[in-house]
Short mmCIF file of the C-alpha atoms (twelve columns), coordinates in Angstrom:
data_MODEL
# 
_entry.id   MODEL 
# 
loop_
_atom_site.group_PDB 
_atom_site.id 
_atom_site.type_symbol 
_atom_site.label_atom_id 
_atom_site.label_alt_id 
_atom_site.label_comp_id 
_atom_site.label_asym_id 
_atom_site.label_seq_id 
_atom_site.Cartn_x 
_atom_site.Cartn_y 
_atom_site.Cartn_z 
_atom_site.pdbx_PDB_model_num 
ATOM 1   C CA . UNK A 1   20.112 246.223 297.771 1 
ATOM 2   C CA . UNK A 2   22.982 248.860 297.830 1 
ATOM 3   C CA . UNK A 3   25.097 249.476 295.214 1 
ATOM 4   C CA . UNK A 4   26.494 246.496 293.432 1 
ATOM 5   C CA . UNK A 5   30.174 246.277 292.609 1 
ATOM 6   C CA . UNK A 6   31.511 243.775 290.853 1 
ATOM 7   C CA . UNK A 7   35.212 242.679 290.875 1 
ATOM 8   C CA . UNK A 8   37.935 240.169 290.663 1 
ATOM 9   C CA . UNK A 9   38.024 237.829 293.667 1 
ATOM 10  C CA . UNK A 10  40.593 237.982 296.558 1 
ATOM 11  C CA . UNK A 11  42.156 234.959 298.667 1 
ATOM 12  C CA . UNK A 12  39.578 236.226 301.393 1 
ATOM 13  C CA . UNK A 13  36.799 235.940 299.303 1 
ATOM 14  C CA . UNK A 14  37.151 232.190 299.170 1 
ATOM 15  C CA . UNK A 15  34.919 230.882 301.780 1 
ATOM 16  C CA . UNK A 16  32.380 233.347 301.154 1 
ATOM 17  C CA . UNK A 17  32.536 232.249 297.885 1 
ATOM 18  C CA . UNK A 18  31.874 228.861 298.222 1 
ATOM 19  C CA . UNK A 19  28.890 229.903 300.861 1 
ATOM 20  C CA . UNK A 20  27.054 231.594 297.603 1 
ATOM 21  C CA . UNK A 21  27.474 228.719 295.740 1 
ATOM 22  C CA . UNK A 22  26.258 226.297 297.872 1 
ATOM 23  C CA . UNK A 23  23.297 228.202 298.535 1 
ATOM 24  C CA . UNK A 24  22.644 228.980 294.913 1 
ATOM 25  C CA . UNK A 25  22.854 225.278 294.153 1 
ATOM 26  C CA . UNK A 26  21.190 224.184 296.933 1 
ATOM 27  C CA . UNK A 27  17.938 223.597 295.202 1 
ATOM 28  C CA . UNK A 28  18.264 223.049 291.757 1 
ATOM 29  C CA . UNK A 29  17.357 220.487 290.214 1 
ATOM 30  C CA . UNK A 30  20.259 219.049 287.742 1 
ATOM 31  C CA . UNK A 31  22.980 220.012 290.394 1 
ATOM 32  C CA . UNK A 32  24.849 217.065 291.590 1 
ATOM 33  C CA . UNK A 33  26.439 219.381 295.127 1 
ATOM 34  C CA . UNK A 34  29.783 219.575 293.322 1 
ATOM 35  C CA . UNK A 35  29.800 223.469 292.579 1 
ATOM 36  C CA . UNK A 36  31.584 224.754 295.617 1 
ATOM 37  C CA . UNK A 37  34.494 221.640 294.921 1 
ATOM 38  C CA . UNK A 38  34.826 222.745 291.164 1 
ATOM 39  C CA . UNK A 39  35.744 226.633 291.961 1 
ATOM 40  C CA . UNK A 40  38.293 225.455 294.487 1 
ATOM 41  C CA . UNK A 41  40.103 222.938 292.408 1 
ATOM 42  C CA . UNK A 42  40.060 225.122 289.386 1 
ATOM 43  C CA . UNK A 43  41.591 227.605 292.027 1 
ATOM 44  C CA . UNK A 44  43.795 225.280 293.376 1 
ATOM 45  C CA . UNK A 45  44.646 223.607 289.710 1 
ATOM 46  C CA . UNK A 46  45.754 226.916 288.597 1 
ATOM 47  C CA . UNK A 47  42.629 227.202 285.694 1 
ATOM 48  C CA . UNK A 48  40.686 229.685 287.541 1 
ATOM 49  C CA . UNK A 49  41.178 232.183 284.716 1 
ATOM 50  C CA . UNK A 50  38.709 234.681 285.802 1 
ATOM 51  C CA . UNK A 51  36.450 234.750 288.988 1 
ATOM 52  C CA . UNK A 52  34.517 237.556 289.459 1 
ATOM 53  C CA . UNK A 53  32.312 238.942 292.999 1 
ATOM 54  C CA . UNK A 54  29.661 240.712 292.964 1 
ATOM 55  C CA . UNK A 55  29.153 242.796 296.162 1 
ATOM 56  C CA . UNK A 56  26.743 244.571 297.390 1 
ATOM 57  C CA . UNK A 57  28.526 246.824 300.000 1 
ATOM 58  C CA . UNK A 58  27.957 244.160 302.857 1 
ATOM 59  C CA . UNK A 59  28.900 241.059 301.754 1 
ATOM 60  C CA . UNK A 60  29.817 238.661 298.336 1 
ATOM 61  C CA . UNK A 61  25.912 237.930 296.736 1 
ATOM 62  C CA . UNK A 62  27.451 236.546 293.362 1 
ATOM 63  C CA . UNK A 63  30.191 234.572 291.942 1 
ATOM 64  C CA . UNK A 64  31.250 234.000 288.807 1 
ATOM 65  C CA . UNK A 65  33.967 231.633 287.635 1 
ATOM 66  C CA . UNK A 66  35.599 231.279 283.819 1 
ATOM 67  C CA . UNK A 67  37.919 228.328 282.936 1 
ATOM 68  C CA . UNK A 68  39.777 227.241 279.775 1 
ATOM 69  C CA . UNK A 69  38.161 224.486 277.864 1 
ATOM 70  C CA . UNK A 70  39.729 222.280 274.900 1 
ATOM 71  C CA . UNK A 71  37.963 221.479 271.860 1 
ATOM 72  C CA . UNK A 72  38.450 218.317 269.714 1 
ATOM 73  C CA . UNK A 73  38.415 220.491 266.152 1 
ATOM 74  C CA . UNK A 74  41.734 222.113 267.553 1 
ATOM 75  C CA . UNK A 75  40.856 225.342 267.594 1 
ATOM 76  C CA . UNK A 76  42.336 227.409 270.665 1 
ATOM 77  C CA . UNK A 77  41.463 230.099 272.871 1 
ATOM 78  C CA . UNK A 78  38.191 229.144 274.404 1 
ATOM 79  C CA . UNK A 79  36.748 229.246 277.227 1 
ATOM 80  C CA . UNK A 80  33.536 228.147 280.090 1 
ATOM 81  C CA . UNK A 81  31.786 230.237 281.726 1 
ATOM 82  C CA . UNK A 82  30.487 228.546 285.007 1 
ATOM 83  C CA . UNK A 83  29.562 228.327 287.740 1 
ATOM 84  C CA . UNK A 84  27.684 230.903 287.942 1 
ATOM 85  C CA . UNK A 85  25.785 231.873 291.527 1 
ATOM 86  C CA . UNK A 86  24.033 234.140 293.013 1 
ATOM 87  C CA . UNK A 87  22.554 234.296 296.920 1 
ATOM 88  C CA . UNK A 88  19.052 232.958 296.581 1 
ATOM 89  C CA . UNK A 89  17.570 236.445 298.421 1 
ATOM 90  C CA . UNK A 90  19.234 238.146 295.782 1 
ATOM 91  C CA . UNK A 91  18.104 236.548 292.553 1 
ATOM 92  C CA . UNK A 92  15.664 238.534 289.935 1 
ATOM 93  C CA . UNK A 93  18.066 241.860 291.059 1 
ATOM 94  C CA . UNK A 94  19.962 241.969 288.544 1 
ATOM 95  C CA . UNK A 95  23.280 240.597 289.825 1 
ATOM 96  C CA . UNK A 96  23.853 237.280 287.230 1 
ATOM 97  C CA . UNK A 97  23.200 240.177 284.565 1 
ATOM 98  C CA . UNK A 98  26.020 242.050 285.800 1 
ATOM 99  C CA . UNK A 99  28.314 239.352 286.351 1 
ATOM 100 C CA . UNK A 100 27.554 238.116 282.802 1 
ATOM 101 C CA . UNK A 101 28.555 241.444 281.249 1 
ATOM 102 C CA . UNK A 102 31.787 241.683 282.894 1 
ATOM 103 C CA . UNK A 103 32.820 238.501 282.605 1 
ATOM 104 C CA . UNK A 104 32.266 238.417 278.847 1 
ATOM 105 C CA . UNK A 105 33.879 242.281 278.902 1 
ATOM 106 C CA . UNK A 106 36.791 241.018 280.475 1 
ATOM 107 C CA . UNK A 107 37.398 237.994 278.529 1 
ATOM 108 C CA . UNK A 108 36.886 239.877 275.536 1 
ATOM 109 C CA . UNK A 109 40.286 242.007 276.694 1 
ATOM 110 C CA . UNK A 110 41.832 239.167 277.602 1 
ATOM 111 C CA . UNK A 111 41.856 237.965 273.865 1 
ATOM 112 C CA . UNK A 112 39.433 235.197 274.374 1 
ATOM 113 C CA . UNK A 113 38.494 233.716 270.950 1 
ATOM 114 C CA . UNK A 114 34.994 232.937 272.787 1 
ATOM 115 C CA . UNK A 115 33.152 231.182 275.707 1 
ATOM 116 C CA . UNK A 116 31.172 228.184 276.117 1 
ATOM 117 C CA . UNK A 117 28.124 227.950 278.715 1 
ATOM 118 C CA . UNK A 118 25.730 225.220 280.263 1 
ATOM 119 C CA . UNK A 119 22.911 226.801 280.260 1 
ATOM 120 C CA . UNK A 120 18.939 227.610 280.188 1 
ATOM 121 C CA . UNK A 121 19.083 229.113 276.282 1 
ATOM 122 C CA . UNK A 122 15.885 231.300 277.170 1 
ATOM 123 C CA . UNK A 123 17.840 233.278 279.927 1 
ATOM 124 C CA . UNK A 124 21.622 233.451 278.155 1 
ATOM 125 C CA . UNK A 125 20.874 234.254 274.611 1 
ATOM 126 C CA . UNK A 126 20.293 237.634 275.630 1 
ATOM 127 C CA . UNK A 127 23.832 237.661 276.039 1 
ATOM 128 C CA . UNK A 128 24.598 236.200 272.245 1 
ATOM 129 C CA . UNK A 129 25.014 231.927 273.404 1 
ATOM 130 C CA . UNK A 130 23.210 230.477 270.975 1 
ATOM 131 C CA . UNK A 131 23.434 226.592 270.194 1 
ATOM 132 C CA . UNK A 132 25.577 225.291 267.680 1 
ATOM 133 C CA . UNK A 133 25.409 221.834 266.470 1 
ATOM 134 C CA . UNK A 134 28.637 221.723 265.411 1 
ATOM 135 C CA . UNK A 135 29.997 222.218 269.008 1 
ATOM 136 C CA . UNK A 136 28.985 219.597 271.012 1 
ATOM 137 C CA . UNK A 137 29.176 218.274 274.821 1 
ATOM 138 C CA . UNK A 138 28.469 215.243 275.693 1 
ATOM 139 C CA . UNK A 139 25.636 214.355 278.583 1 
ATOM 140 C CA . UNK A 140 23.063 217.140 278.835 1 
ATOM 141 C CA . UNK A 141 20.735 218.227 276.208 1 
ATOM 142 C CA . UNK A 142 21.893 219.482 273.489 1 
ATOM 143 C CA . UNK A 143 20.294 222.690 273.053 1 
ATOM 144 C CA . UNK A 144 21.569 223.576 276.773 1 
ATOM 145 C CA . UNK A 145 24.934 223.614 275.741 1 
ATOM 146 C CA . UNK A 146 25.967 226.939 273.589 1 
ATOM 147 C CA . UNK A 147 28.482 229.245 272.572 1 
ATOM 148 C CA . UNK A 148 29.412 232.932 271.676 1 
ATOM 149 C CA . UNK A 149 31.947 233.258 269.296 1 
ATOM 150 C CA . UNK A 150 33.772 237.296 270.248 1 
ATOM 151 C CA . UNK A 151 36.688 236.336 267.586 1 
ATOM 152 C CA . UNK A 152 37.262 234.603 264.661 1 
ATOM 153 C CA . UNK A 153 35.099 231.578 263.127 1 
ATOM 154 C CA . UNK A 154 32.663 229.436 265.252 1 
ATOM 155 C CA . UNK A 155 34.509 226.299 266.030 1 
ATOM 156 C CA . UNK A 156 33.529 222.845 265.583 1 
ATOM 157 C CA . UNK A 157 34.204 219.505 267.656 1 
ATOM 158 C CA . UNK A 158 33.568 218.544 271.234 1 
ATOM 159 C CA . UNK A 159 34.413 220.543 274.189 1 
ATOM 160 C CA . UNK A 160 36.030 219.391 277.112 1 
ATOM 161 C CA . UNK A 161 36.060 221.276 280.311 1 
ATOM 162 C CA . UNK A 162 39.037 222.051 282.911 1 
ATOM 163 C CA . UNK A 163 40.095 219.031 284.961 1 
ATOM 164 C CA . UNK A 164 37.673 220.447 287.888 1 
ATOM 165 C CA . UNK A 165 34.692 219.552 286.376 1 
ATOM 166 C CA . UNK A 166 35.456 215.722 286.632 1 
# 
């Protein structure tokens, strides 16, 4: 692969967009096909806070997308990362790394108390998530949800995602 830029998204980035995250999703196992609907309505709902390409010179290989969530404890200024794709061909290359770093960077400048993920704990505690019982959403396993606190105290009460996510 060529170089690999990553950046904020523009309006012509949408359908390629939703083409990597369709094919990212295609064959996993928990995904319900909604992914590509999610990013456009938190586009379209205005909670699309930060969304993220990666490129590789050709063409859009990655997406990431972060959204605010609400917590039941009160505290403010959270947020989820996710989805999170990457073109199948392209996976193992280092691309979800890079779109991990900046999009934790960049919320970290944007004053983000701290993000909230879905995710396989193995692969994203490398980036500091780490489960906290004390933060809890409902549905998946447990130990799948997790957080990384960048300011402030670790929160406590359930989390409740953007509108998008149904």
């Amino acid at each position: 692969m060529s170089a690999l830029t990553i950046r904020p998204e523009k309006p012509s980035d949408h359908a390629q967009i939703g083409v990597v995250t369709d094919a990212a999703f295609a064959e996993v196992e928990h995904s319900d096909g909604s992914e590509v609907q999610i990013v456009e309505k938190l586009r379209s709902d205005g909670d699309l806070t930060l969304s993220l390409v990666a490129e590789d010179g050709e063409r859009i290989v990655g997406h990431v997308a972060v959204s605010p969530v609400t917590i039941s404890g009160g505290s403010t200024g959270w947020y989820g990362l996710g989805p999170i794709s990457v073109l199948p061909a392209h996976q193992r290359e280092g691309v979800g790394l890079r779109l991990m770093q900046r999009a934790i960077a960049d919320m970290r400048e944007m004053g983000a108390k701290g993000i909230v993920l879905l995710g396989e704990p193995a692969y994203y505690s490398r980036f500091g998530f780490e489960h906290d019982p004390e933060l809890s959403y409902p549905g998946p396993p447990a130990e799948y949800f997790q957080r990384l606190v960048m300011e402030g105290e670790a929160p406590s009460g359930t989390v409740t995602y953007a509108p998008a996510f149904g």
